[in-house]
C-alpha positions in Angstrom: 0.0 0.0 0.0 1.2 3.2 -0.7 -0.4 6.6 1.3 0.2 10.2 0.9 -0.5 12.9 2.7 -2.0 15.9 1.0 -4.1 18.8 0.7 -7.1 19.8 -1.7 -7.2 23.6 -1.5 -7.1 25.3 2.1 -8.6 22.4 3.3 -7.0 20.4 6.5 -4.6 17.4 5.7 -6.1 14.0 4.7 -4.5 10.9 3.7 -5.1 8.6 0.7 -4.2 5.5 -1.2 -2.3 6.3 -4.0 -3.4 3.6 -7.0 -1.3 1.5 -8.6 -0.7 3.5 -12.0 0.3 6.6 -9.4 -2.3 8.8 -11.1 -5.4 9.0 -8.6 -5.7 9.1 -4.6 -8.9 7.1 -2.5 -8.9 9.6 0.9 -9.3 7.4 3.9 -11.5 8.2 6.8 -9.2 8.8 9.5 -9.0 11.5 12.4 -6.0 12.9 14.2 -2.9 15.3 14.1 -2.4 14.9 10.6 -0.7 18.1 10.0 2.1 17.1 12.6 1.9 12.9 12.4 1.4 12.5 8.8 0.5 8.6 8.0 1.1 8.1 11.6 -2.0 8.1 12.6 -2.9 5.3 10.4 -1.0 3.2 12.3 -2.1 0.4 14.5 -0.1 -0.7 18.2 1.6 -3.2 16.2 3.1 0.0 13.8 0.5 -1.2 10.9 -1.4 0.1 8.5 -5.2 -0.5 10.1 -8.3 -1.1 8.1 -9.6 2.4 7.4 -12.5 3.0 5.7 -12.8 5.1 2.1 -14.5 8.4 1.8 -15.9 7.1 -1.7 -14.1 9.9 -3.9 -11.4 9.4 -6.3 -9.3 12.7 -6.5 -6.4 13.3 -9.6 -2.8 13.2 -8.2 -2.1 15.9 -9.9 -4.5 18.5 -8.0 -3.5 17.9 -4.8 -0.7 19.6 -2.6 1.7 16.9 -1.4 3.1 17.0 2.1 5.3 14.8 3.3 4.5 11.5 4.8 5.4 13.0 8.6 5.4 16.4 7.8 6.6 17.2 11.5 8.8 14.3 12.9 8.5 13.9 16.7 12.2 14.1 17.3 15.4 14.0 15.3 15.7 12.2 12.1 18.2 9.6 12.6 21.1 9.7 9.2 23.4 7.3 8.3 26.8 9.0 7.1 29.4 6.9 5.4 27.0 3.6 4.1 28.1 3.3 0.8 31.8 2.0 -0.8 31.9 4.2 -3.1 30.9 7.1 -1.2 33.5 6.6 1.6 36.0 6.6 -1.0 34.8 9.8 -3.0 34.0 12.0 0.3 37.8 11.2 1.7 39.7 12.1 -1.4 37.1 15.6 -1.2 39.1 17.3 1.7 35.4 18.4 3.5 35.5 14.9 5.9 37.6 16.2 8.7 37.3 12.4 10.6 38.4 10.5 7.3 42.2 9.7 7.5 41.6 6.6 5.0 39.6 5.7 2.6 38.6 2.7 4.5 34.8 1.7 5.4 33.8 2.6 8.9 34.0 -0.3 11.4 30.8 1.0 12.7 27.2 2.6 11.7 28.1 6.9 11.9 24.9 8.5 13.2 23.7 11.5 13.5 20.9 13.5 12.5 18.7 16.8 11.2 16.1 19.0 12.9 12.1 18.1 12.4 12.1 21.3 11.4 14.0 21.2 8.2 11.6 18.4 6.4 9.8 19.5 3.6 7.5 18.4 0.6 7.6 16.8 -2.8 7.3 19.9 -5.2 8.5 22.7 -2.2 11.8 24.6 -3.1 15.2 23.8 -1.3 16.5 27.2 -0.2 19.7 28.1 -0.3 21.0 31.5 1.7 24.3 32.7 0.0 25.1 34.6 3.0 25.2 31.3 5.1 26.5 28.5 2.3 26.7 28.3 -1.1 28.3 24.7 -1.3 24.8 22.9 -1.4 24.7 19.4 -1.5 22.5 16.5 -2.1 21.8 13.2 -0.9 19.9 10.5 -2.1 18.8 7.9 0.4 16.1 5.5 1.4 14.1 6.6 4.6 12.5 3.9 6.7 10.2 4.7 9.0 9.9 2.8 12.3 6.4 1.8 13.5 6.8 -0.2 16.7 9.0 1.4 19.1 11.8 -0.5 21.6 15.0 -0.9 22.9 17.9 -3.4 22.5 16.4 -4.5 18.7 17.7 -7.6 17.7 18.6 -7.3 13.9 17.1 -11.2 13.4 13.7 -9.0 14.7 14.6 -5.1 13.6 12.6 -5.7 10.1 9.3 -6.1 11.8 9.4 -2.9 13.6 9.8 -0.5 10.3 5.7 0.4 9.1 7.2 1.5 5.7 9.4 3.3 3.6 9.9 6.7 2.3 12.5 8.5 0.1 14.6 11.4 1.6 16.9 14.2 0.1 20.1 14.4 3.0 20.6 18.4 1.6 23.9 19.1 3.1 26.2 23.1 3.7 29.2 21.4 2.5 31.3 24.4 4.0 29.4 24.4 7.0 29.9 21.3 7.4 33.4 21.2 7.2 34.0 24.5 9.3 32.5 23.2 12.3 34.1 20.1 11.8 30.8 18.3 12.5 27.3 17.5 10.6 24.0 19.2 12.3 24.4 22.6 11.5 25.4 21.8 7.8 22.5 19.2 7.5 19.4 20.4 9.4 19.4 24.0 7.6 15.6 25.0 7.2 14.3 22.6 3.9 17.5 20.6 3.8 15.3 17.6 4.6 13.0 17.1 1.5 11.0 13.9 2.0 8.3 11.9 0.2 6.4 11.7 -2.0 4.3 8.6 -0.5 4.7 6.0 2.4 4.9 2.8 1.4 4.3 -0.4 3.6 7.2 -2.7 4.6 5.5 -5.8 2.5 5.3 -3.6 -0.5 9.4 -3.1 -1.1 11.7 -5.9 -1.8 15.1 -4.5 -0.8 16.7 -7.1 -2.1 15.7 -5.6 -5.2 15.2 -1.4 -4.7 17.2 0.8 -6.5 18.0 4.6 -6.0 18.7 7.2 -8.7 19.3 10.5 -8.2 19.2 13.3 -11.2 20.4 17.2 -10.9 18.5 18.4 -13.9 19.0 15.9 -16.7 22.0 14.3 -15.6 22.1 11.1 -13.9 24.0 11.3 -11.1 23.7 8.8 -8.6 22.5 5.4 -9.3 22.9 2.4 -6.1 21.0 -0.8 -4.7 20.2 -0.8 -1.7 21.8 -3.9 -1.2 24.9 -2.2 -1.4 25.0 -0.8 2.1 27.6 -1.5 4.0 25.5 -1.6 7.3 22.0 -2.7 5.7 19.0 -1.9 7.9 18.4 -4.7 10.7 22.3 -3.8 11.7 21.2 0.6 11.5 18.1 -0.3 14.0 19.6 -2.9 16.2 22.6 -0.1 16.0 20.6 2.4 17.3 18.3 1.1 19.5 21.2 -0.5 21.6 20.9 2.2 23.8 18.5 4.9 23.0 14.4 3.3 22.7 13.0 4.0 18.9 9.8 5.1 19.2 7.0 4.7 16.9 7.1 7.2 14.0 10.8 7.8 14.3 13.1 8.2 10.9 16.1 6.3 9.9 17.9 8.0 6.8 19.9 4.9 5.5 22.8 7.1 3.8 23.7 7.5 0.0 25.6 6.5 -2.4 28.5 8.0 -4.7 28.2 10.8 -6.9 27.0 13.7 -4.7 28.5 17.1 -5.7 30.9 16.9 -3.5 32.5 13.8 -5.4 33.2 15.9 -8.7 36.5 17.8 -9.5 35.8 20.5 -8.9 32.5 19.8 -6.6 29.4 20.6 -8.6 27.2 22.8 -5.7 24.0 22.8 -5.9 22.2 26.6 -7.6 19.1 28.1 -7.8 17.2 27.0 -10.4 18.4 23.4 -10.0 16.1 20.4 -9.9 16.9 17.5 -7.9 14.7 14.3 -8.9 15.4 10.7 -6.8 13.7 7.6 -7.3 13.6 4.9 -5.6 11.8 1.5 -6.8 9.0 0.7 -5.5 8.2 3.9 -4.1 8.1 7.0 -6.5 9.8 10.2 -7.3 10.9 12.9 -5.3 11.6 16.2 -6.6 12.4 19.6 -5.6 14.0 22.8 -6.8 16.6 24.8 -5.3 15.6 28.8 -5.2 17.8 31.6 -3.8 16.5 33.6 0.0 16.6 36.7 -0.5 18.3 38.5 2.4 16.0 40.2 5.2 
């Protein structure tokens, strides 16, 4: 099943099925803080999609406003840095990765993680502020979305915790990054967290076989399985939860593979005007533009 959260006019939130050709929504009858949770509130105590009834409509995709699948995460998202061969390898020889002495894989999962507040919509604009950064950077990754919370996850159990799967855009400040000589300031800038543009349940994707593909304009630019993490998802969550208790609704971004700007010779930053597209398999297409702020 895959749900999106959206808008028809000034209307409050609702949430829909999307059909299987991706061109129509069925809204779902379904009450609660849909603004903040998103398809949380479909959710059942086991972290499930729950029976909900239809509302009887059939709406075009393409009139409604997107928002995405938890427009307002509870807490932190959780990120993966460093989950890819070939991005190890292409962020060490960049000169921006003040940790990396080698172009060895990590011997462990690197967390860390962006502010709720910088997660935005399919379709809304990734700002960038000159004044702040203009080294603009993008990320491609699998999001997986945790629907029954707990501690000390075993990985042989972690895959029946995660309700479903999204797709998210890591945006990074490349300098800022670099300057402060660690990753939330440079990653949680407001809108650097593009997510969506649907949810999509756990027995829908077959990671085995999902792909990511990541375009700036025409040009492909990254292109990964997922199978090709280093740390693959049961090891992220049992990773995590070792010590800190997931809780329902809580976002794991899974990391990204090569080819990010910062990759090229010289780096190829991000500019207004630029349009970021990602698929991912099984789930959709995210896309969003990058658009100048003009100074206050």
């Amino acid at each position: 099943m895959r749900l999106i959260v959206f808008r028809t006019g000034t209307e409050a939130p609702r949430i829909g099925e999307l059909s299987a050709d991706g061109t129509t929504v069925a809204p779902l009858v379904v009450s609660g803080p849909i603004a903040e949770q998103g398809v949380l509130v479909a959710l059942d105590e086991r972290g499930k999609v729950r029976e909900l009834p239809r509302s009887g409509e059939t709406l075009a995709l393409s009139g409604l406003k997107l928002l995405a699948p938890v427009p307002r995460p509870r807490r932190n998202v959780f990120c993966v840095g460093k989950n890819y061969h070939e991005h190890v390898k292409e962020f060490a020889r960049s000169g921006y990765d003040s940790s990396a002495t080698t172009e060895a894989p990590p011997e462990a999962p690197i967390v860390f993680s962006k502010l709720p507040e910088c997660v935005i919509a399919h379709g809304e604009p990734i700002m960038q502020d000159a004044a702040f950064s203009t080294d603009t950077d993008y990320e491609a990754e699998l999001g997986v979305i945790i629907g029954k919370g707990g501690r000390g996850i075993a990985m042989a159990d972690a895959l029946s915790h995660v309700a479903g799967y999204t797709i998210l855009n890591d945006v990074t400040a490349r300098d800022v990054q670099k300057a402060h000589k660690q990753w939330l300031l440079g990653k949680s800038q407001d809108t650097y967290c593009p997510m969506g543009p649907c949810f999509v349940t756990a027995d829908e994707l077959d990671l085995a076989k999902t792909t990511i593909r990541c375009w700036v304009n025409e040009e492909l630019r990254q292109e990964a399985s997922v199978d090709q993490m280093i740390f693959d998802i049961p090891t992220l969550i049992a990773t995590i939860s070792r010590g800190i208790t997931l809780l329902a609704g809580d976002i794991i971004a899974t990391g990204t593979p090569s080819g990010v700007a910062v990759g090229f010779t010289p780096p190829r930053w991000l500019k207004p005007g630029d349009r970021v597209r990602i698929t991912v398999s099984g789930i959709g297409t995210l896309e969003n533009t990058v658009q100048a702020r003009q100074s206050t």
